[in-house]
C-alpha positions in Angstrom: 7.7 -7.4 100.8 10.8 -9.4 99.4 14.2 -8.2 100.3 17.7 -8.7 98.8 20.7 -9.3 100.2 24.0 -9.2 98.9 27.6 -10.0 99.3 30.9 -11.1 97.9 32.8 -7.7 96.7 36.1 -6.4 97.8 39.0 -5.6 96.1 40.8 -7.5 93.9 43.7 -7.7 91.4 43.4 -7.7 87.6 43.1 -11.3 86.2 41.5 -12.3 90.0 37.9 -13.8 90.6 34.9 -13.2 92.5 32.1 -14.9 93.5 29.0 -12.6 94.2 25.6 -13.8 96.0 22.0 -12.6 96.7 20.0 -14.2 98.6 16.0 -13.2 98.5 13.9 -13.4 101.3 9.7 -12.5 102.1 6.2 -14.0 101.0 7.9 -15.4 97.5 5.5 -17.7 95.6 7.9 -17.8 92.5 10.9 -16.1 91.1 10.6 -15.7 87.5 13.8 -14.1 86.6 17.2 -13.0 88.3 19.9 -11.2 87.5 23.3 -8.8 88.1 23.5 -4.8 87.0 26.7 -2.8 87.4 26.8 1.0 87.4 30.2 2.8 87.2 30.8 6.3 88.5 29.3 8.6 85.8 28.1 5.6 83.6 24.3 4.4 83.5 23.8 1.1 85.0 24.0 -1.9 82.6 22.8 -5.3 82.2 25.3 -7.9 82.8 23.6 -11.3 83.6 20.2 -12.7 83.7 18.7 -16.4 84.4 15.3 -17.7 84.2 13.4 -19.7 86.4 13.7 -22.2 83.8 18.0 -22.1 83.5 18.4 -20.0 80.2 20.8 -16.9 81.0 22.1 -14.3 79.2 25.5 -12.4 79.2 26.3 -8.9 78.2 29.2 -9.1 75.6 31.9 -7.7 78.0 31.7 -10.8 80.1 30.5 -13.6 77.8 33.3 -15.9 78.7 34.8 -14.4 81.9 31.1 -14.4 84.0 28.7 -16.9 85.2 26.0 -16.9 86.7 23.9 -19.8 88.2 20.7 -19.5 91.0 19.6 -21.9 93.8 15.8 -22.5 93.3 15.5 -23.6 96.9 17.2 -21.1 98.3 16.3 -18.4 96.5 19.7 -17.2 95.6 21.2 -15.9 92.7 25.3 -15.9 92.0 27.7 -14.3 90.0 31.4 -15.6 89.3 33.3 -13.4 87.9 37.1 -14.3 86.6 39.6 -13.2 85.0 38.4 -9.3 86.3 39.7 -6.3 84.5 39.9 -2.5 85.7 36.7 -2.1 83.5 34.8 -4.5 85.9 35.3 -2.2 88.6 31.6 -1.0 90.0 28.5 -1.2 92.0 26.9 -4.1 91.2 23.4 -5.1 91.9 20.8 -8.1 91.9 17.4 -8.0 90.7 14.9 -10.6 91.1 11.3 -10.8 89.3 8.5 -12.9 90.4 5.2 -13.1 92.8 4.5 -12.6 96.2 1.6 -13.8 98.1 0.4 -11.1 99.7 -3.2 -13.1 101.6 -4.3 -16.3 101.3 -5.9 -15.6 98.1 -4.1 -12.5 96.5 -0.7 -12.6 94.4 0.7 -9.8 93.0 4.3 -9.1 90.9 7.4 -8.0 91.8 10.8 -6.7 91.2 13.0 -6.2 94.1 16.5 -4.8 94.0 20.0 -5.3 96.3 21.8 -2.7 98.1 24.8 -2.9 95.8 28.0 -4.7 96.5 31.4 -2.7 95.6 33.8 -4.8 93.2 37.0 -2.8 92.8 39.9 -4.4 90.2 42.9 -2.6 90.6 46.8 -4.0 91.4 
């Protein structure tokens, strides 16, 4: 099985940065896609960035400009910096990753694999 890990929340002031990371870890063969979801209290969780195994990413429009996001290949990690925060940033945030595990010698199979959340909180 492949299992996320995350870190890099906290608490932080309006107009602050963060730096969020997620590291993947099990019988990976390839990671075709990762990326970072928010969910607010009483909101549905939303896309805000993806990147492909070959570098293309893609921003929601509330952060174009203020997030990026970047993944090391050989360590199977995904990032998110986030600056200039607002109030409206404040949430759960979550990495996904999308690839293949090798599950025997001979047998792949897909997989999408989620983090436990990280808490990022923008208030003064």
């Amino acid at each position: 099985q492949v299992q996320l890990v995350e870190s890099g929340g906290g608490l932080v002031q309006p107009g602050g940065s963060l730096r969020l990371s997620c590291a993947a870890s099990g019988s990976i063969f390839s990671i075709n896609a990762m990326g970072w979801y928010r969910q607010a209290p009483g909101k549905e969780r939303e896309l805000v960035a993806t990147c492909t195994g070959g570098g293309s990413t893609k921003y929601a429009d509330s952060v174009k400009g203020r997030f990026t996001i970047s993944r090391d290949g050989a360590k199977n990690t995904v990032y998110l910096q986030m600056n200039s925060l607002k109030s409206e940033d404040t949430a759960s945030y979550f990495c996904n990753v999308e690839g293949k595990v090798q599950i025997y010698y001979y047998t792949m199979a897909d997989f999408s694999a989620w983090g436990q959340g990280t808490q990022v909180t923008v208030a003064s």
